[in-house]
C-alpha positions as CSV (number, residue, x, y, z in Angstrom):
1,X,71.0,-42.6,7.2
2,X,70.2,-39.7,5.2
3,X,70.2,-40.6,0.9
4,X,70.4,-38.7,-1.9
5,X,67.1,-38.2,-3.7
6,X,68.3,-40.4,-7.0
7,X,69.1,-43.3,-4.4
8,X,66.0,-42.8,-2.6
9,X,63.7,-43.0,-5.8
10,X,65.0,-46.6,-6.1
11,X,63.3,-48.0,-3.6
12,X,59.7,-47.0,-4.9
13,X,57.8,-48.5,-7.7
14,X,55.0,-46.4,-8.6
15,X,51.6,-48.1,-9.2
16,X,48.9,-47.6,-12.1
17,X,46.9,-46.3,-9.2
18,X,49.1,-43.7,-8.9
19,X,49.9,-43.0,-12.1
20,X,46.3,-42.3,-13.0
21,X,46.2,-40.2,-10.0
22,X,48.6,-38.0,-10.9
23,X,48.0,-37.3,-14.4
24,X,43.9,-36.4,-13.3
25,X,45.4,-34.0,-11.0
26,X,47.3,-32.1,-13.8
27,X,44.5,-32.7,-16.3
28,X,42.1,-30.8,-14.0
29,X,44.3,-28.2,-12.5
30,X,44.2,-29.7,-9.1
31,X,47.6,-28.3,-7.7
32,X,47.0,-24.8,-9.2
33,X,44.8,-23.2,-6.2
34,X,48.8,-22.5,-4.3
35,X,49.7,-20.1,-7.3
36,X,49.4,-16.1,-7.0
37,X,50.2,-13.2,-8.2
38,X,53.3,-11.3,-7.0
39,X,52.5,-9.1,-4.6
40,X,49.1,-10.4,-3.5
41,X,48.9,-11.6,-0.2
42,X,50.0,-10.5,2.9
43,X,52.1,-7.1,3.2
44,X,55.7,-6.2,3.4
45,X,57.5,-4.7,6.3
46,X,58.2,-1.8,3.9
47,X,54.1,-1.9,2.9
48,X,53.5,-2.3,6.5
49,X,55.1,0.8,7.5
50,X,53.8,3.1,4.6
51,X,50.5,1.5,6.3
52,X,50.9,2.5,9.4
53,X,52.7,6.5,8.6
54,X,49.6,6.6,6.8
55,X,46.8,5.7,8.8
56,X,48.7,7.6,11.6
57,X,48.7,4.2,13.5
């Protein structure tokens, strides 16, 4: 049966371990590499088209 997320956090107990882990990881940036600017990336429909009117594709 499905929980609410308050509920679920009950049921863990977090170790040193894993406490240590976590704070290295925001110490040294680790879970930065998934940020980017807005608009890099992969193109928009709307870039897509000017793309392709033009390139005459």
């Amino acid at each position: 049966m499905r929980k609410g997320a308050p509920e679920a956090a009950l049921l863990y107990a977090e170790t040193q371990a894993s406490i240590a882990k976590r704070e290295n990881a925001k110490a040294t940036g680790e879970g930065e590499h998934a940020l980017r600017d807005r608009g890099a990336g992969r193109p928009t429909k709307r870039q897509l088209r000017d793309i392709k009117r033009f390139t005459g594709a």
